[in-house]
Backbone bond lengths (Angstrom), bond angles and torsions (degrees), N, CA, C in turn:
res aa  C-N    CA-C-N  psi(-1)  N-CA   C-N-CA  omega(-1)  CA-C   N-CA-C  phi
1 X - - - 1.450 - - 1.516 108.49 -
2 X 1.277 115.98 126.40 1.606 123.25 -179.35 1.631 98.81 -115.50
3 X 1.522 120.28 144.73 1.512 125.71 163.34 1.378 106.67 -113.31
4 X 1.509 104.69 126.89 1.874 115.10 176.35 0.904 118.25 -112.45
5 X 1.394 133.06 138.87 1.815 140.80 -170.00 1.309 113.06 -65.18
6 X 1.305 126.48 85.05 1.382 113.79 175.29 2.023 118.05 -41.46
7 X 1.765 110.50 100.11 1.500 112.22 -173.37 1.790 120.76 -85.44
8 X 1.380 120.52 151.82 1.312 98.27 171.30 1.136 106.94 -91.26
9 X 1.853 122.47 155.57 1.022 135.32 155.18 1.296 127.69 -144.47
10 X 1.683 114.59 91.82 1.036 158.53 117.70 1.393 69.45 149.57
11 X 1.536 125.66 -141.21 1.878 151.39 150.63 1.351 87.59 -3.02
12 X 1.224 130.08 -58.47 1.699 118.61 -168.67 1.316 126.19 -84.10
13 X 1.313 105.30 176.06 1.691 107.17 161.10 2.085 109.07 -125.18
14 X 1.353 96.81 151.86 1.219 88.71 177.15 1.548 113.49 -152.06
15 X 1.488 140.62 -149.05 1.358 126.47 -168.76 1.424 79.51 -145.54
16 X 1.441 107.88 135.43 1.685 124.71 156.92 1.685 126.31 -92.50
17 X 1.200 111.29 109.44 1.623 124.48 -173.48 1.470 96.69 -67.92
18 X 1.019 135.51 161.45 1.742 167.98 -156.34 1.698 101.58 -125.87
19 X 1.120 117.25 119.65 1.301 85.01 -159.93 1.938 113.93 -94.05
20 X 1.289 105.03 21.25 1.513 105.55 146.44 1.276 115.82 -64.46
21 X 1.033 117.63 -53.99 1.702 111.33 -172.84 1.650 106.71 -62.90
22 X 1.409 128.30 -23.92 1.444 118.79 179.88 1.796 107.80 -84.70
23 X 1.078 105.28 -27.71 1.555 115.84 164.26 1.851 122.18 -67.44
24 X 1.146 102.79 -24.85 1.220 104.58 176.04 1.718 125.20 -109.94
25 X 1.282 91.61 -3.80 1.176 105.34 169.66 1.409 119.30 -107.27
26 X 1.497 112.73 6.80 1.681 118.43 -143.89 1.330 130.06 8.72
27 X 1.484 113.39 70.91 1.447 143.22 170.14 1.392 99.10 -73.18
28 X 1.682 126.80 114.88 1.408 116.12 158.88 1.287 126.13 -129.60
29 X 1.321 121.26 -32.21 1.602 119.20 162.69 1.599 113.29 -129.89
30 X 1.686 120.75 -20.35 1.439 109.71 -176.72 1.250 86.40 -141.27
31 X 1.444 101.03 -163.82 1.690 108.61 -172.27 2.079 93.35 -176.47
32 X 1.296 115.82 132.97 1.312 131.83 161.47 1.665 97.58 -51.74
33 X 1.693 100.01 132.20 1.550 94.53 149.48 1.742 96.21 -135.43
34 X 1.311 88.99 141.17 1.480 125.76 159.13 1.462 128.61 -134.37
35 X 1.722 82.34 147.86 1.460 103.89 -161.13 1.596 112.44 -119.91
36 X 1.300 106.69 109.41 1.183 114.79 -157.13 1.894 111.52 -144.30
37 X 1.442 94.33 110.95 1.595 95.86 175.75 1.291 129.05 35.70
38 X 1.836 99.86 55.91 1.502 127.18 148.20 1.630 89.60 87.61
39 X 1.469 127.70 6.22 1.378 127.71 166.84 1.729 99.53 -112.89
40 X 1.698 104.52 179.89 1.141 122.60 -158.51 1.688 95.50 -144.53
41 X 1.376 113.77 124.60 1.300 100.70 -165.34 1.586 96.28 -118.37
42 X 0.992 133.19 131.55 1.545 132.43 164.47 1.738 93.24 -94.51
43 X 1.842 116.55 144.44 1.269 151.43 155.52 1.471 114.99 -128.57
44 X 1.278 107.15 129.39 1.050 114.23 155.05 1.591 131.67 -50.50
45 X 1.107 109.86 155.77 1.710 110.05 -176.54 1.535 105.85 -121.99
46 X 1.252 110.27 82.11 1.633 96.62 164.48 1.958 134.09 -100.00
47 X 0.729 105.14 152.70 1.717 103.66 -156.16 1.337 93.50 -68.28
48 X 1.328 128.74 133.64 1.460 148.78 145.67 1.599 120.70 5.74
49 X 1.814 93.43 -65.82 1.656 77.86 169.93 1.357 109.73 -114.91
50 X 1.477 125.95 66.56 1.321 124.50 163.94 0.945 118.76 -47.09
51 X 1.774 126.57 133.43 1.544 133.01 156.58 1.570 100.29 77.94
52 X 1.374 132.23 14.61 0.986 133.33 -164.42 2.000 106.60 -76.80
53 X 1.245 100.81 -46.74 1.200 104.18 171.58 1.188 103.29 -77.68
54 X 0.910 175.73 -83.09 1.424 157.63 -175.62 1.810 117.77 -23.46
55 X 1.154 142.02 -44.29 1.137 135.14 121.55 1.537 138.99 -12.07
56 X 1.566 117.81 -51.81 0.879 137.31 -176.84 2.052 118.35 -81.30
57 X 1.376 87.85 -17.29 1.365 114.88 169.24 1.554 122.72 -85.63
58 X 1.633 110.12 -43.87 1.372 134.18 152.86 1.468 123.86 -47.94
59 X 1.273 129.06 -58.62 0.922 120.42 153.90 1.819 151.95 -67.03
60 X 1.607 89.29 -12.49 2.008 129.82 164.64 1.545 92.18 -52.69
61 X 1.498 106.82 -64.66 1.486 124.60 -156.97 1.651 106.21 -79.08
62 X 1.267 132.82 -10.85 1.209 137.52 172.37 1.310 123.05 -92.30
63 X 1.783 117.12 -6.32 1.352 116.56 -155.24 1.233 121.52 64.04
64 X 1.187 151.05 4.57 1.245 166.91 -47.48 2.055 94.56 170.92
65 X 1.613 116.46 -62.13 1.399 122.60 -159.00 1.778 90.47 -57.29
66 X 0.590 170.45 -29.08 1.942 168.16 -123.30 1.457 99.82 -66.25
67 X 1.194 117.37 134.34 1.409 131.90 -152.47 1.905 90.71 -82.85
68 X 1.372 115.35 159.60 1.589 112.29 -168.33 1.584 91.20 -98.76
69 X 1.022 127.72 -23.21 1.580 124.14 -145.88 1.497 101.71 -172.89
70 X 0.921 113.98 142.44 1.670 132.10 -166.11 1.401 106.45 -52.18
71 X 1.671 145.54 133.46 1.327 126.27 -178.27 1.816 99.41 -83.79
72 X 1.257 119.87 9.22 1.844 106.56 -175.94 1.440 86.46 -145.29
73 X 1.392 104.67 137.52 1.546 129.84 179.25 1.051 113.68 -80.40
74 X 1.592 132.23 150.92 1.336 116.73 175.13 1.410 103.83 -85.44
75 X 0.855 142.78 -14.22 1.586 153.63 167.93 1.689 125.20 -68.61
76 X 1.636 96.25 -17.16 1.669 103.64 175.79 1.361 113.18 -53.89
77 X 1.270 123.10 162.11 1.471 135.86 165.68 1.328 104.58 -133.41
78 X 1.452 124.50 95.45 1.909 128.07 170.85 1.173 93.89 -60.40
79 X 1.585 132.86 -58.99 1.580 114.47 -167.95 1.412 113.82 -35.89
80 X 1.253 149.40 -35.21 1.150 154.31 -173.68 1.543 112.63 -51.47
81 X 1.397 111.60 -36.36 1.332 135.81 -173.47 1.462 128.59 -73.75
């Protein structure tokens, strides 16, 4: 259990993170709040496809990207198109 100084900043008030706890929580620009049964929950917000390109690089570099299944069907019809 840690206690933090509720600070003002400017018209508002707000809470200052330590920045172990934003490191260990990987806190970097926003954070979910929820409010839930007389508590206050801070979450992190990380974007959908985090680190995705970095992965995508990982597996580039492994030989790894190899297509699963043919991108053209033998059944296609382009005239349709």
């Amino acid at each position: 259990m840690m206690e933090i100084a509720i600070i003002q900043i400017g018209n508002s008030k707000g809470l200052r993170l330590t920045k172990s706890i934003l490191e260990t929580y990987n806190i970097k620009d926003k954070v979910e709040i929820i409010l839930e049964k007389g508590q206050i929950i801070l979450r992190p917000i990380n974007p959908i496809r985090k680190d995705w390109d970095k992965a995508f690089k990982e597996l580039h570099d492994n030989a790894d990207d190899q297509l699963l299944m043919d991108d053209v069907f033998e059944d296609e019809n382009f005239e349709e198109w």
